[in-house]
Structures are given as structure tokens and as C-alpha cells.
C-alpha positions as CSV (number, residue, x, y, z in Angstrom):
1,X,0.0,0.0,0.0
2,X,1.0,3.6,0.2
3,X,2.3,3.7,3.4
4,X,5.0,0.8,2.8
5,X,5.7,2.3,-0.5
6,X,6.3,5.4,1.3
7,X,8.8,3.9,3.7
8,X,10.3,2.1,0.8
9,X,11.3,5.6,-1.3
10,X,12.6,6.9,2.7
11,X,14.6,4.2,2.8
12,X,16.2,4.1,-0.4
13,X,17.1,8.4,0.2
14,X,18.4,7.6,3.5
15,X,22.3,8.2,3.7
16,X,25.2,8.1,5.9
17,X,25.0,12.3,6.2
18,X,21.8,12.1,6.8
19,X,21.7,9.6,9.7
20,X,25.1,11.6,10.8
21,X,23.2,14.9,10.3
22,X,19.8,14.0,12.3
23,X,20.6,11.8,14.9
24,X,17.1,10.6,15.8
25,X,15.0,7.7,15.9
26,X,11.3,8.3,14.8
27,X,8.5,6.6,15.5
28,X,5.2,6.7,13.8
29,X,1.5,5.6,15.1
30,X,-0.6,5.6,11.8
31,X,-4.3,5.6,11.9
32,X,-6.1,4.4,8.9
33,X,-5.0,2.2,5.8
34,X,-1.8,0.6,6.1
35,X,-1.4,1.9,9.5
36,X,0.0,0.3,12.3
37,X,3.3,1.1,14.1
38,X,6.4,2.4,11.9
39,X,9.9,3.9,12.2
40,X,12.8,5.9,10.8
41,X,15.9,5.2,12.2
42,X,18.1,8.3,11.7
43,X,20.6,7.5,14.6
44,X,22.6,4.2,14.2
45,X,24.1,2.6,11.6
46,X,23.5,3.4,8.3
47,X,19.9,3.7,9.0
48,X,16.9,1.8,8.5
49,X,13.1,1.8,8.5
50,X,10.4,-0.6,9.0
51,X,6.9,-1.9,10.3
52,X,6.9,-2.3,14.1
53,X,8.9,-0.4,16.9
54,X,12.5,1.0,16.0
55,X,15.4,-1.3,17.6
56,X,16.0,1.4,19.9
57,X,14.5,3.8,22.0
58,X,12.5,6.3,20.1
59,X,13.3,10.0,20.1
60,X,10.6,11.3,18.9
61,X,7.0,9.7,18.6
62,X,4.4,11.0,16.0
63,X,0.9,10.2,15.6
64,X,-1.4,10.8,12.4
65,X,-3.4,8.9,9.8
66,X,-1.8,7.5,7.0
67,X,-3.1,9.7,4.6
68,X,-1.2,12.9,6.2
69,X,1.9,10.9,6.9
70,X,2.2,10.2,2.8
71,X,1.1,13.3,1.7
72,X,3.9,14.5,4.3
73,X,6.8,12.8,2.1
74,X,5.4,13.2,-1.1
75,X,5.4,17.2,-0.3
76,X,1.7,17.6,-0.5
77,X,2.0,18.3,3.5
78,X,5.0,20.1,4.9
79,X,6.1,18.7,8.5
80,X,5.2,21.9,10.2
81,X,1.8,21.7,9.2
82,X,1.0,17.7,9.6
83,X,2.6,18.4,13.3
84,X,-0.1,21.4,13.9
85,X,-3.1,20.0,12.6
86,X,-5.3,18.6,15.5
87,X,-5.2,15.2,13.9
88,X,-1.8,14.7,14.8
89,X,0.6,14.7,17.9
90,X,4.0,14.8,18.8
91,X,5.6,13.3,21.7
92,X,9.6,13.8,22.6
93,X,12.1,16.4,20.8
94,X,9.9,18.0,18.7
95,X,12.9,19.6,17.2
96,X,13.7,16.2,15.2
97,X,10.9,16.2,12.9
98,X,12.2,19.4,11.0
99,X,15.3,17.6,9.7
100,X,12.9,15.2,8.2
101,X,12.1,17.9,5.2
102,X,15.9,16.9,4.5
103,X,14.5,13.2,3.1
């Protein structure tokens, strides 16, 4: 579906400067189709993403539907807005999601 599509493109953008650049491990709670628990690993390794909880602790959590976290990456939604509309919610260093726009 779109949401594992979604992670799919992040993963293949995701690069060494980038991980070494964010520094952050962020977990998403979708609502909706093809929700479910996800995550961006932006903190060890090379990085990584997936379907379930991040191998680590999670710096940041986000919760929105589905729908807002594609349009999100597919720039029909910039960050700041998804993270102020009353459908979603951030919990943690809610200075991390703005070096997502970097993806």
C-alpha cells in the first residue's frame, strides 16, 4: 500500500550524512490504511526503517493517519503543518521532525 511504498522511497534516500546529520530515531502511530506502528531510524548505523517499533528507544513519537503521513513525504504536506493539525501529535524532541524535510 501507500504507506509501505512510502517507507520504501525513505529508505532508499536515506544516507550516511543524513543519519550523521539527524541523529534521531522516529516513531510513527498511523491511523487508517496501512497503519500500524512504523519507524525511521536516523541514529545508528546506516539507517533503516520498517513496520513495528524502532530497535532502539524512540526520540521522537508521531501520531497521524496514513493519509497525512504520505502526503507528508510526497510534499503535498510540509512537516510543520502535519505536526499542527489537530489530527496529529507529537511526543519527545519536537525539534527532530524538522530535519525530516531533509529526506
Amino acid at each position: 500500500g501507500p504507506v509501505a511504498e512510502t517507507f520504501r522511497v525513505i529508505q532508499g534516500a536515506v544516507t550516511e550524512e543524513t543519519v550523521r546529520s539527524t541523529q534521531g530515531v522516529f516513531q510513527f502511530e498511523l491511523s487508517g490504511d496501512g497503519g500500524g506502528t512504523w519507524y525511521i531510524d536516523l541514529k545508528n548505523k546506516g539507517g533503516s526503517t520498517g513496520f513495528g517499533k524502532p530497535p532502539g528507544p524512540a526520540d521522537v513519537v508521531m501520531s497521524m493517519s496514513s493519509a497525512d503521513f504520505v502526503k507528508m513525504f510526497t510534499d503535498k504536506l510540509k512537516p510543520f503543518i502535519a505536526f499542527m493539525s489537530a489530527n496529529s501529535s507529537v511526543k519527545g524532541d519536537t525539534v527532530l521532525p524538522w530535519n525530516l524535510s531533509q529526506i
